[in-house]
Structures are given as C-alpha cells and as structure tokens.
N, C-alpha and C positions, 0 to 999 in steps of 0.2 A: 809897825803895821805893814804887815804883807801888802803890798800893790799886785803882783801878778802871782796867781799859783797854777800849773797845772796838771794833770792828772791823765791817768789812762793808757799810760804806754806799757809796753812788753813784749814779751817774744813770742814772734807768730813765723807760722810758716810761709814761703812764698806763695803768694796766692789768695792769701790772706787777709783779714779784714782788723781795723781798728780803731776805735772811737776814742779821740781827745778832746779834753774838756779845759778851760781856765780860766778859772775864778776871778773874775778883777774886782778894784775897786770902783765903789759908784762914784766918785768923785768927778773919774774921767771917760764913763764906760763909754754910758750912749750917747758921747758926742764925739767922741774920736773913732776915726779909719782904725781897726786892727789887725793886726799881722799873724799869721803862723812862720817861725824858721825854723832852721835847722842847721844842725853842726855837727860834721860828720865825723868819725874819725880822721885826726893826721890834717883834720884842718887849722887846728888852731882858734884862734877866736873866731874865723871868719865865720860868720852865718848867711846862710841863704835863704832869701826871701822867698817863701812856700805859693804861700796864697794870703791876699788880703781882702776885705770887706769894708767900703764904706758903714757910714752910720744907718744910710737908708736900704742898705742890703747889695748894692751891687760889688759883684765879688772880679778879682782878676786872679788871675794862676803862674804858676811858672811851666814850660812847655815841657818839665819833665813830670811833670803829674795831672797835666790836664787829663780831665776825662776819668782818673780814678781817684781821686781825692775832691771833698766838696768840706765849704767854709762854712759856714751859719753860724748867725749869734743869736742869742733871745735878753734883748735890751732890758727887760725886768726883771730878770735875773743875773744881771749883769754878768753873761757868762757867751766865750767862745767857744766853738765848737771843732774840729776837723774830722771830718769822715773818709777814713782813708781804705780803697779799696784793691783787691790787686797787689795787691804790696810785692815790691821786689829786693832782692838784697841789696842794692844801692839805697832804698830808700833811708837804710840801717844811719840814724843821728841819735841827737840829741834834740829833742821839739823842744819850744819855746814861745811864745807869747809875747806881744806886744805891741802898742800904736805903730801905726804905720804910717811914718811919713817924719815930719819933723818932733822934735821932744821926746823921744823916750821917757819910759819911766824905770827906773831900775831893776836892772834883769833878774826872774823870779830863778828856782834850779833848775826846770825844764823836767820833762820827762824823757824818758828811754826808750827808743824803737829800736828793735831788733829782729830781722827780719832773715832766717836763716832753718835751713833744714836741720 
C-alpha cells in the first residue's frame, strides 16, 4: 500500500511556474506536520527540507524559496500541495513528500523538477 505519492513535476523554464501534489495516506494525513524536500543532484541521499505545514495550516520555509514557493494541504483529501513560483535552476531536485518532524513514513519516488532554458 502506497503511503506517499507525488505528482506534478517537470521541465519548465526559468521563471517559471509549478504545481505539486501528494497523495497520502488517511491513516496519518490530517494529524501529522508534513514536509516538501528535495534532492538535488550530486547530493546523494541528503535531502533538504523545503517547506512544511502543520495540521492546522501554519506553514515555515527555507530562506531559499521564501516568497516563491507556498505549502497548502486540504485534510479531506488527504492531499499536499506546493506551489512553486519563480523557479530557478537551482531549484532543479528531486521533490518528495513527507511528515515532518519525528517517524517518517517510507519514502514514496518523488517527482522531477527541472528548471532549465
């Protein structure tokens, strides 16, 4: 049984706009904090914590995308959100999905950003 999937990446150009989505499971949705990461190339496993959202909506960021990326979830549809605006070629990973803070749940494949003229 899938626990995280998410969907919506691809290649845009700089400047560029993109909408990711990630399907969870109800099991743990709308009571757990969840994360957006990311894994760039040449990182290796490390991931970088994007942005996350409590259950009751308050959101924090990391200081490289404040201001053009926004988090939202809709707890009834057990579904994440990230609206990424702006986009630059660093922003170019691998996105990924999941609780934020203690427990993970096994990491779903991520999607693909790619952000390049």
């Amino acid at each position: 049984q899938v626990q995280l999937a998410e969907s919506g990446g691809g290649l845009v150009q700089p400047g560029g706009s993109l909408r990711l989505s990630c399907a969870a499971s109800a099991r743990f949705f709308s009571i757990s904090a969840m994360g957006w990461y990311r894994q760039a190339p040449g990182s290796g496993v490390q991931r970088e914590l994007v942005a996350h959202i409590t259950s009751s909506g308050n959101t924090v960021y990391a200081d490289s995308v404040k201001g053009r990326f926004t988090v939202s979830r809709d707890n009834a549809k057990n579904t994440l959100f990230l609206q990424m605006n702006n986009l630059k070629p660093e922003d170019t990973a691998v996105y990924f999905c999941n609780k934020w803070g203690a427990f993970p749940e096994p990491w779903g494949q991520g999607t693909q950003v790619t952000v390049s003229s």
